[in-house]
N, C-alpha and C positions, 0 to 999 in steps of 0.2 A: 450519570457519570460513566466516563469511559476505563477500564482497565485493559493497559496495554503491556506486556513483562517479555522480557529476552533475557537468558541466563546461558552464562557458559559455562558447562561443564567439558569433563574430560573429551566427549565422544563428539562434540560440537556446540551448537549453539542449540537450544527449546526456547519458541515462542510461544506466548497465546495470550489468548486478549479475549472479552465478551463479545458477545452478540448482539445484546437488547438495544433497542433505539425506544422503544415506549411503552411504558406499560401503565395502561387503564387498568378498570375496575373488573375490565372482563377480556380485557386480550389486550397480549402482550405480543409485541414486533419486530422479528429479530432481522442482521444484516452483519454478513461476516465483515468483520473491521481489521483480519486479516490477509493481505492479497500476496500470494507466493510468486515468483517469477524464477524461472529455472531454465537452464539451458547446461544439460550433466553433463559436469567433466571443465564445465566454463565457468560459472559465473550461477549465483543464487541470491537473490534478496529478497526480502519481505517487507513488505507496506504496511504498518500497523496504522490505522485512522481514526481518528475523533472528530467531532464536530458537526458540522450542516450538513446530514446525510445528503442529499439534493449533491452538495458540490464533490462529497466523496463519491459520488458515483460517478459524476464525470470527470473527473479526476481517474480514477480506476480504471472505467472507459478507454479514456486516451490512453494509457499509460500499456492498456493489455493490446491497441492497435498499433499502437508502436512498436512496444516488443514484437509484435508478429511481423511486421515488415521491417525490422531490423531498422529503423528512421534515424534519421541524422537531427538533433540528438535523441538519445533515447535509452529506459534503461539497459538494451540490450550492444550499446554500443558507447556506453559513457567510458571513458580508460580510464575512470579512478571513481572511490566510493566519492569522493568529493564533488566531483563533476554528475556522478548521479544523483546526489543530496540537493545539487544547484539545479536539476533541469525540473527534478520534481518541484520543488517553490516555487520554480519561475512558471513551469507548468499550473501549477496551485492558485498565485499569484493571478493568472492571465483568465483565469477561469472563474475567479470571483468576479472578477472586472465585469 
């Protein structure tokens, strides 16, 4: 099971989420489930993940080569939290396929 939390207080927002993805009898596997994107002074958002690690990583992937070449769409260039909420699923989406 995945635990993922964002609270707001006065000074902003606090995330945080686990790590584990498997734990045997003799080791345990951990994978940060949360991915920061930042650009100060602009724009900040966080990826919290669950699910088929396999697809969150490329998921994540894409999503940290985009922001870096600024791509059309992408989170670095979406004009509304909505529009970024849609390129992720559609992105999300197209990568299960």
């Amino acid at each position: 099971m995945t635990y993922c939390l964002a609270i707001g207080v006065q000074e902003g927002l606090v995330f945080a989420s686990d790590s584990r993805t498997h734990a045997g009898v003799d080791q345990i596997s951990t994978y940060s489930k949360m991915h920061p994107f930042c650009r100060p002074g602009e724009r900040s958002l966080a990826v919290l993940s669950a699910g088929n690690l396999a697809t969150t990583q490329a998921v994540v992937r894409r999503l940290e080569r985009d922001w870096a070449a600024a791509a059309e769409p992408s989170l670095a260039t979406a004009p509304t939290l909505e529009d970024a909420a849609a390129y992720l699923g559609e992105l999300s989406t197209t990568l299960q396929r």
